[in-house]
C-alpha positions, 0 to 999 in steps of 0.5 A, a space after each residue: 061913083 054911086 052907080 058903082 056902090 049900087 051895084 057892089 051892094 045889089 051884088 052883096 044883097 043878092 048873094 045873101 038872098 041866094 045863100 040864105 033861101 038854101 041853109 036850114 038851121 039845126 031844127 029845119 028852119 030856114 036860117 036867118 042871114 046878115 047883110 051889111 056894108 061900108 067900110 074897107 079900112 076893117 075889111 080884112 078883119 072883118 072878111 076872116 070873123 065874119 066866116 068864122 062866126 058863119 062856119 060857128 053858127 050857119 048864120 050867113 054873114 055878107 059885107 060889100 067894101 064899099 067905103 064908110 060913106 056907102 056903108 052909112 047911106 046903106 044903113 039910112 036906105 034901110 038895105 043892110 042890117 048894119 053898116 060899118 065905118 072909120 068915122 062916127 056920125 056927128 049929131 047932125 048927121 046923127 039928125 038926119 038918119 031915120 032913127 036913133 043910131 048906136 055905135 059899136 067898135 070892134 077893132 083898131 086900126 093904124 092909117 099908115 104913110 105908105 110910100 114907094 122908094 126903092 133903096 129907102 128902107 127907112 122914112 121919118 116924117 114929122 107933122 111939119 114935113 107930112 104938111 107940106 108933102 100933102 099940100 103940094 109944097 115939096 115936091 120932090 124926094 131930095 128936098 132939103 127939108 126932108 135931108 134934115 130929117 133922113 140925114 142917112 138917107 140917100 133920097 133920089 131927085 125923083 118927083 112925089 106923087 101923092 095918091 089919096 082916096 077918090 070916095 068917101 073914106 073912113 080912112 080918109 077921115 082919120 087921117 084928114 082928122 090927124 092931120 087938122 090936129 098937127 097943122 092949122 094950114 091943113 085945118 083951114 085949107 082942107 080941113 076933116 072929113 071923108 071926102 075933101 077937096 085935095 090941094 095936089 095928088 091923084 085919087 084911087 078907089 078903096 084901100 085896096 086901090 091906094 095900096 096898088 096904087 103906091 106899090 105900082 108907081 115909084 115916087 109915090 106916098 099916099 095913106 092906106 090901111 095898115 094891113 093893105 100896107 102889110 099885106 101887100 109889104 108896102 114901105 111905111 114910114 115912122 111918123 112923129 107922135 105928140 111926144 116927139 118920138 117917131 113911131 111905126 104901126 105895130 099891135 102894140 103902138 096901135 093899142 097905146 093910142 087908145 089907153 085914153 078916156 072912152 065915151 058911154 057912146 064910144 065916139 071919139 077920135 083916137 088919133 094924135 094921142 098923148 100916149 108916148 108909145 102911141 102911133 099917132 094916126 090909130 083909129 076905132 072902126 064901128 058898127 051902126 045900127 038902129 037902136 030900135 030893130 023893129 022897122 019896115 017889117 023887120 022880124 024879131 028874129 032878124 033883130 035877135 041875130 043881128 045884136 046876138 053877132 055883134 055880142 059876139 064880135 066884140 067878146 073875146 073869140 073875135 077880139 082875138 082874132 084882129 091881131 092875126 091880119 094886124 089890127 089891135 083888139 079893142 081895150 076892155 073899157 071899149 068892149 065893156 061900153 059896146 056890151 052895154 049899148 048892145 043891151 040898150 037895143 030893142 025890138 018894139 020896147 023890148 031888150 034882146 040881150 040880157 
């Protein structure tokens, strides 16, 4: 797995060199290009701003999916301008990287319960029936349990198979995240983070993976990105939120879930929120760079570019482009605490945004 994230990212480092030794600026100078990678739950969003800003400004901006935990390695390895990723560093792994890192969301996202089951237009799972799907103790789609539930559903006598993420996953995260908060079973036995020790089921690489995966396996349920879902018109379920109620992803259910209280430093888990309207597994997806730009020869002018993107990605132009590939733009409190630590980054002591 590491050999295949090296050569995805050698891919990405490689065109950003090839396409930057050939663009000039306005006055002549050879323009300044950004390199980062990580994360594929954003990666739609990511792929339409980021050419945006590109066709904007000439400033080449290149992202390798590679997963939250590539993109974090990435960013402690020094190879990238930023990395991206699902879930925030804790401050031991905030200890381990070779200086101080900030955190900046740009969007929010829905991992949604996907899942492949011809003739069933509709699915209402609660956090006891996800728990016991996940972990292997039903089985099958005509389980008594999930009748109950789905009592207008004709379920087949079809086995399920759960597809989960192979590599380390923001989404993973997220989900894993939710689901320690729902079911003290899951807590104990699996437990939170990017890449878990799974009861039953079958891995796939990326978002990507896990949605073709599902689209091409009938019986199959699994967690993806809610626009791979989307794009690809995968079947979601309705999954039952803190208030009982049963929610689909939309714009609208993804947002309530972050009405809530933002940390300064934005690092906080969405998900399972009190919000009675509120899809319950939402996330933020961040940015991650050091606070100080001025490392290993980096030059101020990189540093500039760098912080002057990442302004723009969380103002208003970008902010209204998420909803376009179905993700929800950032709440104002959230885009007011990313200026003001953008603010707070420097090069050599000195502010590059005002």
């Amino acid at each position: 797995m590491k050999v295949i994230v090296s050569f995805v990212l050698a891919l990405v480092l490689f065109s950003a060199c090839q396409n930057s030794s050939k663009k000039t600026n306005d006055s002549g100078n050879e323009s300044v290009s950004l390199t980062a990678a990580g994360a594929t739950f954003p990666l739609p969003y990511y792929n339409l701003v980021f050419k945006n800003y590109t066709k904007a400004t000439d400033v080449l901006v290149t992202y390798g999916g590679i997963g939250s935990g590539g993109g974090i390695r990435s960013l402690k390895d020094k190879v990238v301008d930023f990395g991206a990723t699902d879930a925030y560093l804790e401050d031991g792994k905030l200890g381990e990287m070779p200086g101080e890192v900030v955190h900046i969301p740009t969007c929010i996202g829905a991992v949604v319960i996907a899942y492949n089951l011809p003739g069933v237009d509709e699915l209402k799972l609660s956090d006891q029936l996800l728990e016991k799907i996940f972990m292997g103790e039903i089985t099958n789609w005509n389980d008594p349990a999930l009748k109950a539930n789905n009592p207008d559903v004709n379920f087949p006598n079809l086995e399920i198979t759960f597809v989960h993420r192979s590599d380390g996953s923001g989404t993973t995260h997220i989900f894993s995240d939710y689901m320690s908060k729902v079911s003290q079973k899951w807590a104990d036995a699996v437990g939170t983070g990017k890449s878990l020790k799974w009861p039953v089921g079958m891995g796939a690489k990326g978002n990507p993976g896990v949605a073709g995966t599902i689209s091409q396996t009938e019986g199959s349920i699994g967690y993806i990105g809610s626009e791979f879902a989307f794009a690809q018109k995968i079947q979601t379920a309705k999954v039952q939120n803190s208030s009982g109620a049963y929610i689909l992803p939309s714009i609208e259910s993804i947002s309530a879930a972050a009405q809530g209280e933002i940390p300064a430093d934005t690092r906080v888990m969405l998900t399972n929120s009190s919000d009675p309207a509120s899809y319950p597994i939402s996330g933020f997806t961040w940015i991650i760079l050091y606070k100080d730009q001025s490392y290993d020869g980096r030059s101020k002018a990189q540093a500039q570019a760098t912080v002057e993107f990442l302004d723009w990605l969380v103002g208003e132009e970008a902010q209204g482009q998420a909803a376009r590939v179905n993700y929800a733009p950032l709440p104002q409190a959230a885009v007011q605490k990313a200026k003001a630590i953008l603010r707070g980054v420097t090069y050599g002591g000195e502010t590059l945004l005002k």
